[in-house]
LUMSEMI-697233 format. One record per residue (C-alpha): residue number from 1; residue in one letter; x, y, z. Coordinates in Angstrom, 1 decimal. Example, Ala and Ser with C-alpha at 12.3 -4.5 7.8 and 13.67 -1.06 7.14 Angstrom:
BEGIN
bake num:1	residuo:A	c1:12.3	c2:-4.5	c3:7.8
bake num:2	residuo:S	c1:13.7	c2:-1.1	c3:7.1
% end
This chain:
BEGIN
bake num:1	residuo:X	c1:129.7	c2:83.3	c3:102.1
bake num:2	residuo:X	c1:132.6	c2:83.4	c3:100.0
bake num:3	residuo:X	c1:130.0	c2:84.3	c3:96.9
bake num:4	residuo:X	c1:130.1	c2:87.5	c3:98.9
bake num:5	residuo:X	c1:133.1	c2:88.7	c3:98.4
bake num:6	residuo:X	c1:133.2	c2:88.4	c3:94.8
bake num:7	residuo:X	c1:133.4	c2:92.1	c3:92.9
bake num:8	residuo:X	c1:131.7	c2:93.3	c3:89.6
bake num:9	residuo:X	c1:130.8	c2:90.3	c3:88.6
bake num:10	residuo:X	c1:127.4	c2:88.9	c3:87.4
bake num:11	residuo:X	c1:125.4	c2:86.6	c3:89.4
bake num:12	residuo:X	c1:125.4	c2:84.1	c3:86.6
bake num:13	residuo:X	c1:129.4	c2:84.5	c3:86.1
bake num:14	residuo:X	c1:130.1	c2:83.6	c3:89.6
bake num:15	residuo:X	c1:127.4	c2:81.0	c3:89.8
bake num:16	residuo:X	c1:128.7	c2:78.8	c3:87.2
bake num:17	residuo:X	c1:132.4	c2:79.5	c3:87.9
bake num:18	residuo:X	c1:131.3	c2:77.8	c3:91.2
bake num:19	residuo:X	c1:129.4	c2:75.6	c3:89.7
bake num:20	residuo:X	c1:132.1	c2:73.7	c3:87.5
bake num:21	residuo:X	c1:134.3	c2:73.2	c3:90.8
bake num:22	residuo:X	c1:131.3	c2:71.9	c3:92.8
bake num:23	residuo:X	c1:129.7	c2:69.5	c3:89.8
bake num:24	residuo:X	c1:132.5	c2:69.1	c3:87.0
bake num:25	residuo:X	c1:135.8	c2:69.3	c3:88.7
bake num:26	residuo:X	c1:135.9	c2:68.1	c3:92.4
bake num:27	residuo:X	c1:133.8	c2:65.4	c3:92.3
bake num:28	residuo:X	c1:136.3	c2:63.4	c3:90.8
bake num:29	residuo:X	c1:138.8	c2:64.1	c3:91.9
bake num:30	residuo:X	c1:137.0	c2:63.0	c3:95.1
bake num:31	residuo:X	c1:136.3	c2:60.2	c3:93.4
bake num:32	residuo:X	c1:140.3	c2:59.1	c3:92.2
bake num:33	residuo:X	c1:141.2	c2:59.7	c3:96.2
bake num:34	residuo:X	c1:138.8	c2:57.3	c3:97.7
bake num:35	residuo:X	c1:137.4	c2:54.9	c3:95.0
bake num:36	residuo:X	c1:140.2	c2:54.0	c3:92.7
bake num:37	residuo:X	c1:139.1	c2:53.0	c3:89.2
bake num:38	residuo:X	c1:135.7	c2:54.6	c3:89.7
bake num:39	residuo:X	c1:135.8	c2:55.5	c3:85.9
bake num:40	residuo:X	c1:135.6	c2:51.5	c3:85.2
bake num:41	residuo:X	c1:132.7	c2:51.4	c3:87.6
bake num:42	residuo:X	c1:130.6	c2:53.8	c3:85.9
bake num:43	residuo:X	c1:131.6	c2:52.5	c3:82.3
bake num:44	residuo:X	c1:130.1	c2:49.0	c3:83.7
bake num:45	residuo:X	c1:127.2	c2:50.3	c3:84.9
bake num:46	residuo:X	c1:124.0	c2:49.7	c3:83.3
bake num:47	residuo:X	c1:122.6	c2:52.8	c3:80.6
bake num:48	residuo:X	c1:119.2	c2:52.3	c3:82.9
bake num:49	residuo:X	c1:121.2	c2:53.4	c3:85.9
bake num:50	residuo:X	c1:122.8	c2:56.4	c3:84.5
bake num:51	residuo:X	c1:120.1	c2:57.6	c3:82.3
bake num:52	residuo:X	c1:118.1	c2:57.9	c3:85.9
bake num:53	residuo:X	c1:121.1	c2:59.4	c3:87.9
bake num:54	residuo:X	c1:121.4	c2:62.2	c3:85.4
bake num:55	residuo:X	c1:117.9	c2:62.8	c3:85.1
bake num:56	residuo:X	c1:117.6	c2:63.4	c3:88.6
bake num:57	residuo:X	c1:120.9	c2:65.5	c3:88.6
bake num:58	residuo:X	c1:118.8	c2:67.5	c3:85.9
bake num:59	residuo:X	c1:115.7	c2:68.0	c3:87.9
bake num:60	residuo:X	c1:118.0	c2:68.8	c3:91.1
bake num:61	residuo:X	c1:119.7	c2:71.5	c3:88.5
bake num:62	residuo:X	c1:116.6	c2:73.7	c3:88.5
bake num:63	residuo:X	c1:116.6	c2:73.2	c3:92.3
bake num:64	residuo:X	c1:120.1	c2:74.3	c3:92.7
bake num:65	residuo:X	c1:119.8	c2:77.1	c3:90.0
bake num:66	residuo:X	c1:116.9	c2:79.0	c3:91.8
bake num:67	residuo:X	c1:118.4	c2:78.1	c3:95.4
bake num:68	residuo:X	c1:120.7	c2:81.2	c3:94.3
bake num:69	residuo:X	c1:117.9	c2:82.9	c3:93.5
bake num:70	residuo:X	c1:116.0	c2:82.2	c3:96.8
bake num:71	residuo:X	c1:118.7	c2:83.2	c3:99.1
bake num:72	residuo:X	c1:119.3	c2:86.7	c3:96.6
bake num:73	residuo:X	c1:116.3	c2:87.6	c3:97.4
bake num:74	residuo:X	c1:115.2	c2:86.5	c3:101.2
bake num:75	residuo:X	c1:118.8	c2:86.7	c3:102.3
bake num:76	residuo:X	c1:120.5	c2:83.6	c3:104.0
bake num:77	residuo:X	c1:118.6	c2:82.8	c3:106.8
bake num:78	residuo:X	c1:114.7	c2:83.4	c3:105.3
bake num:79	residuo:X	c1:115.9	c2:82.1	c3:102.0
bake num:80	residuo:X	c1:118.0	c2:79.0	c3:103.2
bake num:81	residuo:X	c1:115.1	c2:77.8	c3:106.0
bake num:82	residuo:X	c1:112.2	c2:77.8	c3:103.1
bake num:83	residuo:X	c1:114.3	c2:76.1	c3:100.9
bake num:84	residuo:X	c1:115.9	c2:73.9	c3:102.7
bake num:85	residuo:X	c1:113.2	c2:72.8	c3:104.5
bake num:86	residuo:X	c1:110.6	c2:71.7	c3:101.9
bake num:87	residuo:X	c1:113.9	c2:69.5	c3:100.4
bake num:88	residuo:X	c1:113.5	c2:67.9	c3:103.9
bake num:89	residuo:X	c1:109.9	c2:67.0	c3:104.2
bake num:90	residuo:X	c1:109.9	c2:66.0	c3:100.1
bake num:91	residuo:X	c1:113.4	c2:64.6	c3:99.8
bake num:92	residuo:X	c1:112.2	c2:62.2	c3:103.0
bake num:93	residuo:X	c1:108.5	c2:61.5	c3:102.1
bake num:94	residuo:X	c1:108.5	c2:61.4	c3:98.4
bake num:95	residuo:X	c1:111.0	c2:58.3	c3:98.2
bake num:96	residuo:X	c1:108.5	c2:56.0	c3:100.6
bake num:97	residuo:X	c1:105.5	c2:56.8	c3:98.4
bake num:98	residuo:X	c1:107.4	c2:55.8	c3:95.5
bake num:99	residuo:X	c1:108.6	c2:52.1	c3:97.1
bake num:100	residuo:X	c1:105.2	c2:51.8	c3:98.3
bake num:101	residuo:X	c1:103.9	c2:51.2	c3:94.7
bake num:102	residuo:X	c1:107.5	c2:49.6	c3:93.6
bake num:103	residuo:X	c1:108.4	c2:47.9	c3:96.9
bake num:104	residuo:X	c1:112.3	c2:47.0	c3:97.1
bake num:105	residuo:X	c1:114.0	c2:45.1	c3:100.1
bake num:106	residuo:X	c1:114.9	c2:47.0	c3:103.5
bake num:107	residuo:X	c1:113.6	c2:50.4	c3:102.2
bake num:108	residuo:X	c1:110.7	c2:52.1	c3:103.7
bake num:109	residuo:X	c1:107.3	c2:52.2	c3:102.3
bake num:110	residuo:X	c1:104.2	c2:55.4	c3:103.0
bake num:111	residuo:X	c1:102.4	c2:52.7	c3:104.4
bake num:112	residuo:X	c1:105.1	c2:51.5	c3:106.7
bake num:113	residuo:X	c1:105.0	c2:55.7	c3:107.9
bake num:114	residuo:X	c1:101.3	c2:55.3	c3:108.5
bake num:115	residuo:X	c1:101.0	c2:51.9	c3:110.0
bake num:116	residuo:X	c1:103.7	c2:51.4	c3:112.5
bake num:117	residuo:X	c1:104.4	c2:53.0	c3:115.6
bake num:118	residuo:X	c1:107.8	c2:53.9	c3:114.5
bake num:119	residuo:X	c1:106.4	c2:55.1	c3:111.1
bake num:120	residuo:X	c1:104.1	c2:57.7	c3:112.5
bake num:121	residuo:X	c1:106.9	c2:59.5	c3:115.0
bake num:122	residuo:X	c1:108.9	c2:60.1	c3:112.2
bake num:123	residuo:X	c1:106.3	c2:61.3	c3:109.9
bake num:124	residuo:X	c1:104.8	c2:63.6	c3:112.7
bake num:125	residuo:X	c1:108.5	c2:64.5	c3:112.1
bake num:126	residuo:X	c1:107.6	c2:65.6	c3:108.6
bake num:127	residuo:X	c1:104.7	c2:67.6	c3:109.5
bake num:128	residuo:X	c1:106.6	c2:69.5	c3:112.5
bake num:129	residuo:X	c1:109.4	c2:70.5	c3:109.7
bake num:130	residuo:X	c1:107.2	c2:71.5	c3:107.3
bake num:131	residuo:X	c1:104.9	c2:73.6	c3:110.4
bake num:132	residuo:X	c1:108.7	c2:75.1	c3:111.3
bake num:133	residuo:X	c1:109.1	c2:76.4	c3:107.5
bake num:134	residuo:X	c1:105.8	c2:78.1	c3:107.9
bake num:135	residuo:X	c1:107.1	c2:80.0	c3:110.8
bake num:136	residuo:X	c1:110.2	c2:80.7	c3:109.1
bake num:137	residuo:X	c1:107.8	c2:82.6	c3:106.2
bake num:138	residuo:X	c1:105.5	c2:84.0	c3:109.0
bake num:139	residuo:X	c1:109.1	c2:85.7	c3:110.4
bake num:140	residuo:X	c1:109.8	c2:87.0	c3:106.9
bake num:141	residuo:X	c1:106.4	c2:88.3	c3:106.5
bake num:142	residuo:X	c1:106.8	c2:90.3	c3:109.9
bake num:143	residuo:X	c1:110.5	c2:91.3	c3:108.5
bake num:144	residuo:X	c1:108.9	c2:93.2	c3:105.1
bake num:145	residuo:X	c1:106.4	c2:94.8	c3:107.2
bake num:146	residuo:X	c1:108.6	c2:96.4	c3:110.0
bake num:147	residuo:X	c1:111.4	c2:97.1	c3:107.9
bake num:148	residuo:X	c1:112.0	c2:100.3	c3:106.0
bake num:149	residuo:X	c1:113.2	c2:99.4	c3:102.0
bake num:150	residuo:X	c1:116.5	c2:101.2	c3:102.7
bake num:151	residuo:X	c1:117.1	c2:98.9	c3:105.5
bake num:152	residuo:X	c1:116.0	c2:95.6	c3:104.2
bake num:153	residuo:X	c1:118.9	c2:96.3	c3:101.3
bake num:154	residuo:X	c1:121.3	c2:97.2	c3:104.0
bake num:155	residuo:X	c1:121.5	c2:93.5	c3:104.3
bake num:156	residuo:X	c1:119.8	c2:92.0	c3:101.4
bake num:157	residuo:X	c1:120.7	c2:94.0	c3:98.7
bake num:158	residuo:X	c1:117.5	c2:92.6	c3:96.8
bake num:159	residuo:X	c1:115.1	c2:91.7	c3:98.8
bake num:160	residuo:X	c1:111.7	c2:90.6	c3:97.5
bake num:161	residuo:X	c1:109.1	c2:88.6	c3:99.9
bake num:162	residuo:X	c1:107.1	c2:87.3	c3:97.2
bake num:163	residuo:X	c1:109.0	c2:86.9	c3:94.2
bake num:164	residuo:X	c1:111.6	c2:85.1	c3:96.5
bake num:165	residuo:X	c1:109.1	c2:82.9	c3:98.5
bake num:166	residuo:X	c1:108.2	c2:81.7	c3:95.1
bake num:167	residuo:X	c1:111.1	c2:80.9	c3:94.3
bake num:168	residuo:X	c1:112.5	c2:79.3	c3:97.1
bake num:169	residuo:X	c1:109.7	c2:76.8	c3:97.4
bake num:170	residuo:X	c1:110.2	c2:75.8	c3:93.8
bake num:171	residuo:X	c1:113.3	c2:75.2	c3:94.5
bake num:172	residuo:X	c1:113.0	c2:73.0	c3:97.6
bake num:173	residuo:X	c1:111.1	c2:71.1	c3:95.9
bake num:174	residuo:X	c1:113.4	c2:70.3	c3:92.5
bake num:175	residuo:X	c1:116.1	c2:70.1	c3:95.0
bake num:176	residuo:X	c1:114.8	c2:67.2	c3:97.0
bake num:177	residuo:X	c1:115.8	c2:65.5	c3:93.6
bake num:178	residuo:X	c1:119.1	c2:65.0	c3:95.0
bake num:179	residuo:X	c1:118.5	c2:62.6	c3:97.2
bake num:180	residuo:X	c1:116.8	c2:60.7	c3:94.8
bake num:181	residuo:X	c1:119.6	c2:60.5	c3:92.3
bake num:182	residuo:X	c1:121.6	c2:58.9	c3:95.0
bake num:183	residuo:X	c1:119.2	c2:56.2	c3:95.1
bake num:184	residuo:X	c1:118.9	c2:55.6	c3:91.4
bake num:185	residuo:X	c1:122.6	c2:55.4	c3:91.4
bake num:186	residuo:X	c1:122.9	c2:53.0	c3:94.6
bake num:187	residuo:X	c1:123.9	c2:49.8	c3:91.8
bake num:188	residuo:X	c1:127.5	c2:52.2	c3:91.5
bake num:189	residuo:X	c1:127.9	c2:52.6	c3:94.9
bake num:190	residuo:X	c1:126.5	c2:48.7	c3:95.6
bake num:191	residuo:X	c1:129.2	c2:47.8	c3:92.9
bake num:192	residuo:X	c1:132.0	c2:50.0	c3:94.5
bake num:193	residuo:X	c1:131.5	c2:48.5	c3:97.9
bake num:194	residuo:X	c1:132.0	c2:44.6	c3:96.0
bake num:195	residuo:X	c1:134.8	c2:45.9	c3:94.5
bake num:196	residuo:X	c1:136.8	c2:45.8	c3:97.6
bake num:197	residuo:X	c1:136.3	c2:50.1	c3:98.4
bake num:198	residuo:X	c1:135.9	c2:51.2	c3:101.5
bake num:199	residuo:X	c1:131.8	c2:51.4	c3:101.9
bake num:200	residuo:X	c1:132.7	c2:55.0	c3:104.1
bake num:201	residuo:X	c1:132.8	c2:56.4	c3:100.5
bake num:202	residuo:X	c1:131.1	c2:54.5	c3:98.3
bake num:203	residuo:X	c1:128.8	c2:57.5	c3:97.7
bake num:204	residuo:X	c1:131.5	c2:59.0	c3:95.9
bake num:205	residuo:X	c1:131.5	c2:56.9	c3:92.7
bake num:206	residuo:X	c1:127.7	c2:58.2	c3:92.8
bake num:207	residuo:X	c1:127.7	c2:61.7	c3:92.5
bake num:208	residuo:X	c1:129.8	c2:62.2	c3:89.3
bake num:209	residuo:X	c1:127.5	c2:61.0	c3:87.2
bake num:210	residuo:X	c1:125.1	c2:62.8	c3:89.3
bake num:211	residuo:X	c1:126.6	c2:66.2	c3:89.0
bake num:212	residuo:X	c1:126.6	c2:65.7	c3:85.2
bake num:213	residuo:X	c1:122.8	c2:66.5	c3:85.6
bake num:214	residuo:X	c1:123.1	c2:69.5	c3:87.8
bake num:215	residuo:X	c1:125.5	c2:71.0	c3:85.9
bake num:216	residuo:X	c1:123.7	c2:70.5	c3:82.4
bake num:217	residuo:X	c1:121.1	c2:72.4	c3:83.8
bake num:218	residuo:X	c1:122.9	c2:75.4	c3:85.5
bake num:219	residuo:X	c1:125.5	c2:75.7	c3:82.1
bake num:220	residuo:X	c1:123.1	c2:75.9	c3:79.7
bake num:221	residuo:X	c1:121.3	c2:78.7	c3:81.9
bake num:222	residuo:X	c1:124.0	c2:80.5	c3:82.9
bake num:223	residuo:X	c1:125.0	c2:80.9	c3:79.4
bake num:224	residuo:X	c1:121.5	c2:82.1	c3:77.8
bake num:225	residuo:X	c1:122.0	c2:84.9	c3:80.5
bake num:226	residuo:X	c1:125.4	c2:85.6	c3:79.5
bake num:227	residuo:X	c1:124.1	c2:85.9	c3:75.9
bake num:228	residuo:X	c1:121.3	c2:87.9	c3:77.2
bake num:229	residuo:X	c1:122.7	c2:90.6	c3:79.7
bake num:230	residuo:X	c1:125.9	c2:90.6	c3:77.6
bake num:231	residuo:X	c1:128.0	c2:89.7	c3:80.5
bake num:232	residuo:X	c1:131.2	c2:87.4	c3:79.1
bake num:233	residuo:X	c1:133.2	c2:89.9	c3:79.4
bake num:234	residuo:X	c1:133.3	c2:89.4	c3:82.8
bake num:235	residuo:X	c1:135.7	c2:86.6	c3:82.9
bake num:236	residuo:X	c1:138.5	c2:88.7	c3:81.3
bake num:237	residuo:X	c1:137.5	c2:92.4	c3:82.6
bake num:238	residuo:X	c1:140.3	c2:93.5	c3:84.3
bake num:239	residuo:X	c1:139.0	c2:95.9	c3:85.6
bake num:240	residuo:X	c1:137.7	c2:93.5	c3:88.2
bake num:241	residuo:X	c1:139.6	c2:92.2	c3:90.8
bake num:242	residuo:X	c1:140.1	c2:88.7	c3:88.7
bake num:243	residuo:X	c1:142.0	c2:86.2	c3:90.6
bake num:244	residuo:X	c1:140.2	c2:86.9	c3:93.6
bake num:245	residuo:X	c1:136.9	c2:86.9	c3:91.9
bake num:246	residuo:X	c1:137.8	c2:83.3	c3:90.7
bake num:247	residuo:X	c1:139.3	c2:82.3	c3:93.9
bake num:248	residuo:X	c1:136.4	c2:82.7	c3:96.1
bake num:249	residuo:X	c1:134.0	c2:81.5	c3:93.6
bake num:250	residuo:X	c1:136.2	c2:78.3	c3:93.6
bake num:251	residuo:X	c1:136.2	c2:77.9	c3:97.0
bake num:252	residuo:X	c1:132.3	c2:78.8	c3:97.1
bake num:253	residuo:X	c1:132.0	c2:75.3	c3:94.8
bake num:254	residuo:X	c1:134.5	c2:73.2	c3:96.3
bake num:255	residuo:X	c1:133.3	c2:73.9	c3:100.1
bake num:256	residuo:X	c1:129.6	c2:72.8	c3:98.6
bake num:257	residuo:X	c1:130.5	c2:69.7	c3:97.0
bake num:258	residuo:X	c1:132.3	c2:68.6	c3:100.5
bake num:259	residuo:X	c1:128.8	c2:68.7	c3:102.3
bake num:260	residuo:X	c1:128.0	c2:65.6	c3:100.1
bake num:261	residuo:X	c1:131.2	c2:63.9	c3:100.6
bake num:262	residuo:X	c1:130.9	c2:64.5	c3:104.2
bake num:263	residuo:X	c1:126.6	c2:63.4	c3:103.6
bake num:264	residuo:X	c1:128.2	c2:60.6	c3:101.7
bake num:265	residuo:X	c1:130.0	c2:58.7	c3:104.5
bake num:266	residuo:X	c1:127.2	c2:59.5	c3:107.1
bake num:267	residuo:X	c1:124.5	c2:58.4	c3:104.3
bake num:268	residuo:X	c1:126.9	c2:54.8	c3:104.4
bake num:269	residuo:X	c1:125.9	c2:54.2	c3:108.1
bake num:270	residuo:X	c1:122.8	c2:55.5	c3:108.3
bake num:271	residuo:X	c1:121.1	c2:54.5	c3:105.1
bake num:272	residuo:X	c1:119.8	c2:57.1	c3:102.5
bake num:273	residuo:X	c1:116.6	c2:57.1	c3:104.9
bake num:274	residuo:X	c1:114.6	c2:60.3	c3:106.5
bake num:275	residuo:X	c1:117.1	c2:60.4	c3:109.3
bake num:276	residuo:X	c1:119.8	c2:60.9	c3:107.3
bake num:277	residuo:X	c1:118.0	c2:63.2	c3:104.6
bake num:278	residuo:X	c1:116.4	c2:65.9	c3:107.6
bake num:279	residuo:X	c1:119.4	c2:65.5	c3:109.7
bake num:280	residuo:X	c1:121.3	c2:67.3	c3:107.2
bake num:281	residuo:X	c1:119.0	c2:69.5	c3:105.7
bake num:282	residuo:X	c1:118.0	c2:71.0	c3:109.6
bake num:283	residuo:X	c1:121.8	c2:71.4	c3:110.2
bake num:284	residuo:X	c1:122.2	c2:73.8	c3:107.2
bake num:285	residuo:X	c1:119.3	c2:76.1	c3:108.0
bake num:286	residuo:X	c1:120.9	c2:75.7	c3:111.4
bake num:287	residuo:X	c1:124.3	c2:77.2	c3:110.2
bake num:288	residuo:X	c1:122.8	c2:79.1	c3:107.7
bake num:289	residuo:X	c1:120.4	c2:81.1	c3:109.7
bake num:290	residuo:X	c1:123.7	c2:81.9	c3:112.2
bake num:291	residuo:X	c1:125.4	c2:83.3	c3:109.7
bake num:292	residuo:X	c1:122.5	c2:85.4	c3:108.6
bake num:293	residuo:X	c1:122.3	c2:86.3	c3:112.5
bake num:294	residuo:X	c1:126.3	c2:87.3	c3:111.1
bake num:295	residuo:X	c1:125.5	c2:89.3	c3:108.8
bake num:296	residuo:X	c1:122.8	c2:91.6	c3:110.3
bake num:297	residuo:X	c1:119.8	c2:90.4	c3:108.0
bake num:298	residuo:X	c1:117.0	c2:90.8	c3:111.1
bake num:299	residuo:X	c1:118.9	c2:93.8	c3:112.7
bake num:300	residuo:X	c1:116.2	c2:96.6	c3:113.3
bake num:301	residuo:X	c1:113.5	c2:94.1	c3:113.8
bake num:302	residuo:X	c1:111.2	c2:93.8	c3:116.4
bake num:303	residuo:X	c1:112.0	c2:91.4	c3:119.2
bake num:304	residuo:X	c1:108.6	c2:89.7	c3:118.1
bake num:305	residuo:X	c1:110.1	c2:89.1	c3:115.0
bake num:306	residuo:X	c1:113.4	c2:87.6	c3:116.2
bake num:307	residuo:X	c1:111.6	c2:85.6	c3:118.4
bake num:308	residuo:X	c1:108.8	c2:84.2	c3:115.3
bake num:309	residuo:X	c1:112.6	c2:83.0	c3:113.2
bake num:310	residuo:X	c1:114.2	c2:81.3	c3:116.4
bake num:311	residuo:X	c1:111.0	c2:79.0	c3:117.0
bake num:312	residuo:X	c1:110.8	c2:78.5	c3:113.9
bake num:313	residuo:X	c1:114.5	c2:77.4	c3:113.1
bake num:314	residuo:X	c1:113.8	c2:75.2	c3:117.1
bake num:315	residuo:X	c1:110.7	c2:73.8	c3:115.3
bake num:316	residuo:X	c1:112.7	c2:72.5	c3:112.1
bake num:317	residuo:X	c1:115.6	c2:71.1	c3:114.5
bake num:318	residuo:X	c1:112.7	c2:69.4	c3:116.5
bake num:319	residuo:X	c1:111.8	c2:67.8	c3:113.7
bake num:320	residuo:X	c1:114.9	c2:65.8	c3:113.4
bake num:321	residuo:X	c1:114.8	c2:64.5	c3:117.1
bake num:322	residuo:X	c1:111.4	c2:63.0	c3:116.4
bake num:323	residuo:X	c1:112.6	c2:61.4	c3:113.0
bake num:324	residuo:X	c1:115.7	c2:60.4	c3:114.8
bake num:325	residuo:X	c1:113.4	c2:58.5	c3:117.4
bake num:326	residuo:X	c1:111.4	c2:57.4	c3:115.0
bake num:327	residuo:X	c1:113.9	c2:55.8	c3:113.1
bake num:328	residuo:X	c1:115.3	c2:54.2	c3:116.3
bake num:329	residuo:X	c1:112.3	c2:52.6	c3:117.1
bake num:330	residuo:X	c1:112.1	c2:50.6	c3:114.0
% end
């Protein structure tokens, strides 16, 4: 939202002005409010440790880089619901597999999913998400078809079904990496917690290093397009409104970092399980989808249409009250 009202400026100007708020400047600071001598932490943390953090902050950088792209090009809800939701079913499923061939104490296994009574509600969870993201794509498929050109860039100035449905599932995917840096870099927040920090934020410590991957990944790009669509001159032009270009870009990276400080203390009660993962993930496309409801992008459809995107955003949420039982159960 405040990406919106940003004015001249590239999309790869505002997206890594964002982008060194979100990943390179208020994380720690984050960090220095609620886990004093974090730095020390991470200095006696094992190379192993933070070799895998970053890596995964790299892999999550692609996610993050062509989430932008996704939602340019479906619009917040479509783009935000595809997304979002394959991060869900992959950044909940794709962690058991792994401990099923590397088994660790008190984390879930695929074969604990398969076996157990508990295990099966919450991956019938998985499958009812991943069934809701269908009907979110089904509803954007309807949306091309009904919709004049001139309409569809009424709200999404560049709408494109299948370029951005490509996208966006590529990006789901990569973005499910997240989730999975946080448990590679579970020793700093283990450590944190012994150190005598408060264990609400013990996730904090954790995503600095973290971000150092994500924004490798979404510099480096950023600047090749800068190079190639000549567009450094946008941080100086003053021709653009400057300070309020910066402003909302800063705000658009700080108020995305705070969903993981916020994921961060609920991750510290409920475990870096399914639950947690889906629960969040379902409440974005929940928010996200109202604001595209906001901003007009199914206006002109058919009431069939509007109809296909609510069940399919009621079929995503549904899937986090069966992982939440699920998860009860065991």
């Amino acid at each position: 939202m405040p990406y919106k009202k940003v004015r001249n400026w590239h999309w790869e100007n505002y997206w890594i002005i964002g982008g060194l708020f979100s990943w390179l400047i208020v994380p720690p600071l984050a960090a220095w409010l609620t886990v004093p001598g974090f730095s020390e932490i991470i200095k006696a943390t094992p190379a192993n440790t933070i070799r895998y953090t970053i890596l995964f902050g790299v892999l999550w950088g692609f996610g993050g880089l062509t989430y932008g792209l996704g939602v340019r090009y479906l619009g917040m809800s479509l783009g935000n619901s595809v997304v979002l939701g394959f991060c869900s079913a992959f950044g909940a499923l794709i962690p058991s597999i792994y401990y099923n061939f590397f088994p660790a104490p008190g984390k879930t296994t695929f074969h604990d999913l398969v076996s157990t009574t508990w295990g099966r509600i919450v991956f019938l969870g998985i499958i009812v998400c991943l069934i809701g993201i269908y009907i979110c794509g089904r509803a954007g498929t309807m949306k091309e078809k009904e919709l004049p050109e001139e309409e569809k860039k009424k709200s999404v100035e560049e709408f494109n079904l299948v370029k951005g449905l490509v996208v966006a599932i590529f990006s789901g995917i990569m973005s499910a990496c997240f989730n999975f840096g946080i448990e590679a870099g579970k020793p700093m927040a283990e450590a944190a917690v012994a150190a005598g920090m408060n264990p609400l934020y013990q996730n904090n410590v954790t995503y600095v290093v973290l971000l150092w991957g994500g924004l490798a990944t979404n510099f480096i790009w950023c600047m090749i397009l800068n190079i190639r669509n000549r567009t450094f001159g946008d941080y100086t032009d003053r021709k653009t409104p400057l300070m309020k270009n910066y402003l909302f870009s800063a705000l658009a990276g700080t108020t995305w970092f705070l969903q993981f400080f916020f994921y961060g203390m609920g991750e510290s009660k409920l475990g870096n399980g399914a639950s947690s993962w889906i629960l969040h993930m379902a409440f974005i496309i929940l928010v996200a989808n109202s604001w595209g409801i906001v901003l007009n992008e199914w206006k002109g459809v058919s009431s069939k249409t509007r109809t296909t995107i609510t069940i399919g955003i009621a079929t995503i949420l549904f899937s986090v009250v069966l992982v939440g039982i699920g998860n009860s159960l065991k």
